[in-house]
N, C-alpha and C positions, 0 to 999 in steps of 0.2 A: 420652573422648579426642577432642578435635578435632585436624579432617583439612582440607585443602585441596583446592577444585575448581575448575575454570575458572568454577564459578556461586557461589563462594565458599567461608567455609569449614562446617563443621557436624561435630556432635556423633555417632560412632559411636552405635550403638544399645550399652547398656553389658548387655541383655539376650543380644545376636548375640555381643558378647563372651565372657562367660562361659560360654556352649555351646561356643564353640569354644574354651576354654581346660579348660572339664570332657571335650569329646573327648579331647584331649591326654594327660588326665590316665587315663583311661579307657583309650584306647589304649596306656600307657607310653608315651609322645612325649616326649625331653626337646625342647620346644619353648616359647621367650620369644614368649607372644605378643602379649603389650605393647611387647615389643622389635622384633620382626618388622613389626607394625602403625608404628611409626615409621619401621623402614628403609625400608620398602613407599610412607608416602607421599611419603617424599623423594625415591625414585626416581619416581615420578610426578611429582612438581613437576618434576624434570630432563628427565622425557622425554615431557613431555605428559599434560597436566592431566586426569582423567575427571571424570565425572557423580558424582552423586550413587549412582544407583543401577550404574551401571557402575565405582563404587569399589569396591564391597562383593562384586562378580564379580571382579574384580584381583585382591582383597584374600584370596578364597577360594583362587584360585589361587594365588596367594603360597604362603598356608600350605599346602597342598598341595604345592606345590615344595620348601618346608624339611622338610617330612614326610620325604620323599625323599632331601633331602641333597643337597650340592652334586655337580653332575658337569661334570667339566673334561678333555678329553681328552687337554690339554697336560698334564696331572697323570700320565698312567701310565707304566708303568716305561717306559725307553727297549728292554727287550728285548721286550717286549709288543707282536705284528705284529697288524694289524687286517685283518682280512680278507671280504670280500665274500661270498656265498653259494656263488658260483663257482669259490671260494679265493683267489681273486686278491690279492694284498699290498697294501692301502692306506696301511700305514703312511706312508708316505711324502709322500700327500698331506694328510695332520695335524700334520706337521713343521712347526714354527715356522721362519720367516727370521730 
């Protein structure tokens, strides 16, 4: 799979691939990560191009992040108070305008 960098473009390693598509599988991860690997470099394209070898650091990260799952704070219930160690209510300052 070719990827784009501000030094050009080049070919993933199709061996780095398949380890991290056999952890996946290893792990039970429903994770695309042929699909993942494409969103990943177009969001670099939009927000600054990396190296070669600091694609493949992004790129670990990425997967790592989808492992995880997406997290959005605007996503939780609206009864759900966020609260500081101190108990303090922060909901409020995660409030959308």
């Amino acid at each position: 799979m070719k990827v784009k960098t501000k030094n050009g473009e080049f070919e993933l390693d199709q061996t780095w691939i398949d380890r991290k598509k056999q952890y996946m599988i290893e792990n039970n991860l429903k994770i695309d990560v042929d699909l993942e690997i494409r969103q990943a470099n177009e969001w670099q394209i939009d927000n600054g191009l990396k190296t070669k070898k600091g694609f493949y650091r992004f790129l670990t990260t990425w997967l790592n992040r989808a492992e995880r799952g997406p997290y959005n704070a605007t996503n939780r219930k609206s009864t759900e108070k966020s609260t500081h160690d101190d108990g303090a209510d922060l909901s409020a300052i995660f409030k959308r305008k």
